[in-house]
C-alpha positions as CSV (number, residue, x, y, z in Angstrom):
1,X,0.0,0.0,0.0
2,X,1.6,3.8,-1.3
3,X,-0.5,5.5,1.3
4,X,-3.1,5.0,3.8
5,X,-6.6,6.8,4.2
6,X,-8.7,7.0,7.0
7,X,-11.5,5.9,4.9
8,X,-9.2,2.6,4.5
9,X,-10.2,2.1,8.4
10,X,-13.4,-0.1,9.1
11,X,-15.0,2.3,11.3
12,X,-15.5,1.3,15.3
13,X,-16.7,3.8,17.9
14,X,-14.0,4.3,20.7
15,X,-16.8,3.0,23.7
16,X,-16.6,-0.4,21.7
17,X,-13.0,-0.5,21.2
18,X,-11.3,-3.9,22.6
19,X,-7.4,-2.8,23.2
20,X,-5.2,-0.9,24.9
21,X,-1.0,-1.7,24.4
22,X,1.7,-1.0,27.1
23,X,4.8,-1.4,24.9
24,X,8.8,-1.7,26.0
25,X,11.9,-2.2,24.1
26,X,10.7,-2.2,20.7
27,X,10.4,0.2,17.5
28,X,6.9,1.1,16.4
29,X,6.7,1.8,12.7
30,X,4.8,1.5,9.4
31,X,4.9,-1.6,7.2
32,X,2.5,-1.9,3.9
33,X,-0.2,-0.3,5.4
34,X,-0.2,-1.6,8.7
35,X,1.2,-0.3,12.4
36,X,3.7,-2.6,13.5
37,X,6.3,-2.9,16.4
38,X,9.2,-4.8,15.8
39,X,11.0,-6.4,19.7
40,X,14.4,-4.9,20.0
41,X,15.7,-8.4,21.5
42,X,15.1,-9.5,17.3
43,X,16.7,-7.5,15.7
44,X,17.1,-9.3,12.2
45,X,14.3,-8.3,9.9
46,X,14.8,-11.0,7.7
47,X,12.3,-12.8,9.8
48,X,8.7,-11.7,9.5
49,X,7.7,-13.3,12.4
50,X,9.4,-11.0,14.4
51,X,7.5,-7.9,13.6
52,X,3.7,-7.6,15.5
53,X,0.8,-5.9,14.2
54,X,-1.1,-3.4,16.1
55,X,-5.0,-3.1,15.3
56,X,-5.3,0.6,15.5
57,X,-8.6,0.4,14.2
58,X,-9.9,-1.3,17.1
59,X,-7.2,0.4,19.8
60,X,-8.2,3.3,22.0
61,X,-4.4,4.4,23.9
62,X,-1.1,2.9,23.0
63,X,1.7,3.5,26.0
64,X,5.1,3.6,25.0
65,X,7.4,2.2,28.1
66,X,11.2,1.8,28.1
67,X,13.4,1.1,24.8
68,X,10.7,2.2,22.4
69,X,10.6,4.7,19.3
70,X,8.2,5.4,17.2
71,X,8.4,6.7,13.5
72,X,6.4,9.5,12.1
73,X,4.5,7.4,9.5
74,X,3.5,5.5,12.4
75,X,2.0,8.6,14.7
76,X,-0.1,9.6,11.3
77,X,-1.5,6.4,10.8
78,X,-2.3,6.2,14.8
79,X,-3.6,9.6,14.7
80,X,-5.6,9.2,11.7
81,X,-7.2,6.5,13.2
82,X,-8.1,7.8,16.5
83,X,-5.5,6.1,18.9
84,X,-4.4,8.1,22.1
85,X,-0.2,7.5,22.3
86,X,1.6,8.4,25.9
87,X,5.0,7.8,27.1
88,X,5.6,6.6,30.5
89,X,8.3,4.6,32.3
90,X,8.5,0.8,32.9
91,X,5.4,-1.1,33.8
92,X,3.3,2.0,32.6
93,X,3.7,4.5,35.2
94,X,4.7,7.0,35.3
95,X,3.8,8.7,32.6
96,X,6.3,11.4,30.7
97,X,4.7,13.7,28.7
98,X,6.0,16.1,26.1
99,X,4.5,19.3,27.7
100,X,4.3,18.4,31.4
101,X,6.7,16.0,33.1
102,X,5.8,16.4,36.8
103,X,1.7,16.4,35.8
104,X,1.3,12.9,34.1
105,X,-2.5,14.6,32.8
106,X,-1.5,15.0,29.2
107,X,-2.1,13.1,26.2
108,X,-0.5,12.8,22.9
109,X,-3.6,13.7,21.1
110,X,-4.7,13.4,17.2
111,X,-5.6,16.5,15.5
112,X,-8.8,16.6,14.0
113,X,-10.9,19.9,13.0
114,X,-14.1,17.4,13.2
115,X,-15.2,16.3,16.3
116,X,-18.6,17.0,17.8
117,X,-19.3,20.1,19.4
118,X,-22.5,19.8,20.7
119,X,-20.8,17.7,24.1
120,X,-18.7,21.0,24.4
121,X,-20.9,23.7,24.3
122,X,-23.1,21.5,27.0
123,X,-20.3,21.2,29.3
124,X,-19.8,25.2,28.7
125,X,-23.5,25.9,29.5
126,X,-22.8,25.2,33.0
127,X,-18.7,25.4,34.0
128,X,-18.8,28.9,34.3
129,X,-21.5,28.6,37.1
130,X,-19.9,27.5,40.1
131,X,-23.1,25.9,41.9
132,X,-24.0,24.3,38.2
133,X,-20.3,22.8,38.5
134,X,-20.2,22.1,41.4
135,X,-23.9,19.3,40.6
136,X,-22.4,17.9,38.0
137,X,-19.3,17.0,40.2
138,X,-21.9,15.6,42.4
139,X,-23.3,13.5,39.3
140,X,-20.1,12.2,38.2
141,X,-19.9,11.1,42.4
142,X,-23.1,9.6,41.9
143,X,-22.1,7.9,39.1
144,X,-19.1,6.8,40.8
145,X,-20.6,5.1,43.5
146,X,-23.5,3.1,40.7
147,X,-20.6,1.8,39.0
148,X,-18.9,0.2,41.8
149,X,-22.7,-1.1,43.0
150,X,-23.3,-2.9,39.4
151,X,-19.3,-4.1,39.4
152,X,-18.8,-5.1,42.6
153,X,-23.1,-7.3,42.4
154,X,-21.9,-8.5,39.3
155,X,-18.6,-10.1,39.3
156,X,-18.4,-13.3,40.5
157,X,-14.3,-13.3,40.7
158,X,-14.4,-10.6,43.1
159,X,-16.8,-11.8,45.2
160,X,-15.2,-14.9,45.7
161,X,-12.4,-12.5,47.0
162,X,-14.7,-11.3,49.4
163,X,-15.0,-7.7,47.8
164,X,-19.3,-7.8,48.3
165,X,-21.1,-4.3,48.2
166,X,-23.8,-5.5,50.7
167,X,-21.2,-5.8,53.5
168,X,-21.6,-3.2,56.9
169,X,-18.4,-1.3,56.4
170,X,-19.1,-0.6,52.6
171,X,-22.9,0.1,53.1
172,X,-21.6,1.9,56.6
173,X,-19.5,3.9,54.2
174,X,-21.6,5.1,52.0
175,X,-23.9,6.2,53.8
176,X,-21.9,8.7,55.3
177,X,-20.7,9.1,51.6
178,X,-24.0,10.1,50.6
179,X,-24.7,12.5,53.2
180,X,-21.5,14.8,52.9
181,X,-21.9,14.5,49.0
182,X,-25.3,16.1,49.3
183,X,-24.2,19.0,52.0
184,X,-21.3,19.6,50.2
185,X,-21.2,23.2,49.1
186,X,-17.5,23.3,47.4
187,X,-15.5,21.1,45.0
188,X,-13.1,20.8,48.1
189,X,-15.9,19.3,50.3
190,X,-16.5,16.6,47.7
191,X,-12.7,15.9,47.6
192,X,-12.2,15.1,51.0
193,X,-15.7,13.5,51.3
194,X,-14.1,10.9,47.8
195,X,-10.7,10.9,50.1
196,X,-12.6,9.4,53.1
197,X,-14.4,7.1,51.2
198,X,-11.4,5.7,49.3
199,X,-9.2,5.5,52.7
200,X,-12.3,3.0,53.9
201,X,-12.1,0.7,50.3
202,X,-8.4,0.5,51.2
203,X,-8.9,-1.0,54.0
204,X,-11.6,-3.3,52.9
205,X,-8.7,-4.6,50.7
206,X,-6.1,-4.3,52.8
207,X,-8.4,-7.0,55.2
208,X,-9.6,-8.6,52.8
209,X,-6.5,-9.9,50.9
210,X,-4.6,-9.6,54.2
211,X,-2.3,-7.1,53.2
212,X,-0.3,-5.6,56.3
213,X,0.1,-1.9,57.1
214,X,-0.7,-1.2,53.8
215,X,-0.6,3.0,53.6
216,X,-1.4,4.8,49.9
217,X,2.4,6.3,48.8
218,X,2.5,7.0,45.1
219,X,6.5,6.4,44.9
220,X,5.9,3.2,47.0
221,X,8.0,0.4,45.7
222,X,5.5,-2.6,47.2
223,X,3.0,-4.6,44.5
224,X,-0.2,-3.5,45.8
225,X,0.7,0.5,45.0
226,X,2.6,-0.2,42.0
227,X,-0.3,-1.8,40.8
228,X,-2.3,1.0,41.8
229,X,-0.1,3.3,39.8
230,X,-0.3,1.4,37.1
231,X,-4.5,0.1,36.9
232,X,-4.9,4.4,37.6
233,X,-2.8,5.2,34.5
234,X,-4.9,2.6,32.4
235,X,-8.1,4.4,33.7
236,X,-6.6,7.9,33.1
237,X,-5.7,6.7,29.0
238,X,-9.3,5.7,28.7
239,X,-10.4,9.2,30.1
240,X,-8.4,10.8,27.8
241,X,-9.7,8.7,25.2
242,X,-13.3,9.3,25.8
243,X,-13.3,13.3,26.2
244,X,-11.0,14.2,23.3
245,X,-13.7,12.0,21.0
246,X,-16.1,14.0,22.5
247,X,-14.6,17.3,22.0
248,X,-14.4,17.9,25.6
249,X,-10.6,19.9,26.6
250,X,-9.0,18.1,29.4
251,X,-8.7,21.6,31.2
252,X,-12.2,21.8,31.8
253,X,-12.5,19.7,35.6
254,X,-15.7,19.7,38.0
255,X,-14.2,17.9,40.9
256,X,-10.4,18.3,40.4
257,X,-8.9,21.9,40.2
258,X,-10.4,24.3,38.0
259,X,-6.5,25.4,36.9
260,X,-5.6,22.2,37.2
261,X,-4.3,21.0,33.5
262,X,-5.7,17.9,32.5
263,X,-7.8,17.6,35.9
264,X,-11.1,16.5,33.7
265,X,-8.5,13.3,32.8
266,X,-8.8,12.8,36.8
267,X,-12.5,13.5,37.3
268,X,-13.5,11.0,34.7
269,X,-11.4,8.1,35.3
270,X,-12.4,8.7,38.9
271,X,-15.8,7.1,38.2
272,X,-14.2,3.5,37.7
273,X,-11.2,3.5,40.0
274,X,-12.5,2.4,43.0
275,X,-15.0,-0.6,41.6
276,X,-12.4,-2.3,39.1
277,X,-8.1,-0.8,39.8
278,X,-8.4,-1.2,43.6
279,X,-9.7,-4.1,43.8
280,X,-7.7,-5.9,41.3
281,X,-4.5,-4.5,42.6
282,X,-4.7,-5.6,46.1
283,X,-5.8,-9.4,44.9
284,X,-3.1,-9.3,42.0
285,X,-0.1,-8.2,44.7
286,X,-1.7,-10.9,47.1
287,X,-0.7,-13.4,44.2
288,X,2.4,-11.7,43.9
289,X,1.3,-11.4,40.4
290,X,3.8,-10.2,37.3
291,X,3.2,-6.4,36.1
292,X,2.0,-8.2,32.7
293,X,-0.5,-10.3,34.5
294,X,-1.7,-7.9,36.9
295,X,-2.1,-5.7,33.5
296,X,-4.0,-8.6,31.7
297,X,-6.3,-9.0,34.4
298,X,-7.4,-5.3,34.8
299,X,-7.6,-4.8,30.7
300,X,-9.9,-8.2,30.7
301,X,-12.4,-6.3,33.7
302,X,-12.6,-3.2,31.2
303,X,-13.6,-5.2,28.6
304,X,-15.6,-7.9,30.8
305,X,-17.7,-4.0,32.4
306,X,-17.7,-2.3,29.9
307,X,-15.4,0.3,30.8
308,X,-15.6,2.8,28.2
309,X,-18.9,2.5,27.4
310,X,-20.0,3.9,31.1
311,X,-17.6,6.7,31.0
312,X,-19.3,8.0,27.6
313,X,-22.9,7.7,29.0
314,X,-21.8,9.4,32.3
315,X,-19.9,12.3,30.3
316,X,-23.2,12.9,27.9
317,X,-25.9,12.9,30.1
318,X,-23.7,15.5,31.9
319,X,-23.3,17.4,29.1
320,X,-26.8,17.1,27.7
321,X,-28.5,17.4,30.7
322,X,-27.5,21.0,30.9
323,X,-28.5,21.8,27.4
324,X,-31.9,21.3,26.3
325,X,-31.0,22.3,23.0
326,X,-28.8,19.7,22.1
327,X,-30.0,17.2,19.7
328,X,-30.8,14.2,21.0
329,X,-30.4,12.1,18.4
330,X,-26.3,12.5,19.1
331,X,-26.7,10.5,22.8
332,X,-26.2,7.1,21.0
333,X,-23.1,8.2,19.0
334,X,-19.7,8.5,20.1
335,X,-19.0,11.5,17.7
């Protein structure tokens, strides 16, 4: 193939998209049409077999790890077909970006002059108003706590791990959850209400997959927040994934700082965190699981849930709710 097309691309909406590729110590590039990566351990390209195809058609975010390059025929082909591309250290996290290093918020973005703008100007209806901001941070709470509900009823693997929403100290939880959520009167209020609530799921884990002193340190070197690191980065690529096919700037947070680059990244990936990462973290360090596995496992769940397709009907009926005018004919697209 001479050259590629978008129009070349069987066409699949991001919320049904399948993949997601952590990548290290290999060269991305372009071959006949197709986005490749080629293992630096093989380095003799007489051998096809050595070369891996990557179905950008069907991919939403592609993270680049240790040892890896990537060509410029390769970033137009991702970017014509939709793909989100970050760079990060080993095992995912964290994540180095071009503009920001010490923010790992920003995404490596394609450029398109045609996404929707309908989501936009919804989300602009109300952002300027802080009490109208500050309900739909209480919405994307709400819709925080239905996900984990319908996760946590659902899946039989965690159950048998004893994570079960109908227990006392989640239901004990929550109801002090709810309360505070609906007094709050300020984005900080729902922050440290979210930071209480998370502090009691840790410890549900913690007991639950007998993990000892377990404490929440981001540049922790033990399994359990390494994999947290790492299942929060996968969540945060997905965020990005779903507002920039919306047409939604990352800058444009209801729960996370309003100056705050990226925050909206946060707020978003926020909603499945807590039902699918924590969980999966804590049982996947209690098997002493491999950063591979541990990845598997948490990529199967946001398949298995549905991942994607929650955050786009969360981020819509935010959006549309606070403009009547929108069509509504656009809430069962992607774009």
């Amino acid at each position: 193939m001479d050259d590629f097309s978008p129009s070349n691309l069987k066409s699949i909406l991001h919320s049904k998209r399948a993949n997601m590729y952590y990548l290290e110590y290999c060269r991305v590039m372009q071959k006949d049409g197709r986005v490749l990566y080629l293992t630096e351990a093989l380095s003799n390209k007489s051998q096809e077999s050595q070369y891996f195809n990557i179905p950008i058609a069907n991919t939403t975010v592609l993270l680049l790890g240790n040892g890896t390059s990537v060509t410029q025929a390769a970033m137009r082909m991702l970017a014509q077909a939709g793909v989100l591309v970050g760079f990060s250290g080993g095992g995912g996290t964290p994540l180095y970006m071009a503009n920001d290093a010490e923010q790992p918020i920003e995404w490596f973005t394609p450029q398109s002059e045609y996404r929707p703008t309908e989501y936009l100007q919804g989300w602009m209806t109300f952002w300027f108003d802080d009490e109208k901001r500050l309900a739909a941070a209480k919405q994307l709470q709400q819709a925080r706590i239905t996900f984990l509900k319908q996760v946590w009823q659902k899946d039989k693997d965690l159950k048998t791990e004893g994570f079960n929403f109908d227990d006392t100290p989640i239901q004990s939880a929550l109801d002090t959850f709810y309360t505070r959520t609906d007094q709050a009167k300020k984005q900080s209020d729902l922050l440290l209400t979210e930071a209480q609530l998370t502090k009691v799921l840790y410890k549900y884990a913690a007991n639950n997959t007998q993990t000892k002193d377990f404490t929440r340190q981001h540049q922790s070197t033990d399994k359990a927040n390494d994999f947290l690191n790492h299942g929060n980065y996968l969540a945060y690529g997905l965020a990005a994934s779903c507002l920039w096919v919306l047409g939604i700037p990352h800058g444009f947070a209801v729960m996370h700082g309003k100056t705050r680059r990226g925050a909206l990244v946060f707020d978003v990936a926020d909603i499945i965190k807590d039902a699918l990462v924590l969980p999966w973290a804590f049982i996947c360090a209690k098997e002493n699981a491999t950063e591979q596995e541990f990845r598997q496992q948490v990529l199967q769940a946001f398949t298995d849930h549905k991942v994607l397709d929650y955050m786009f009907e969360t981020v819509k009926s935010i959006a549309l709710s606070n403009n009547d005018k929108l069509n509504k004919n656009e809430v069962n697209k992607d774009a």
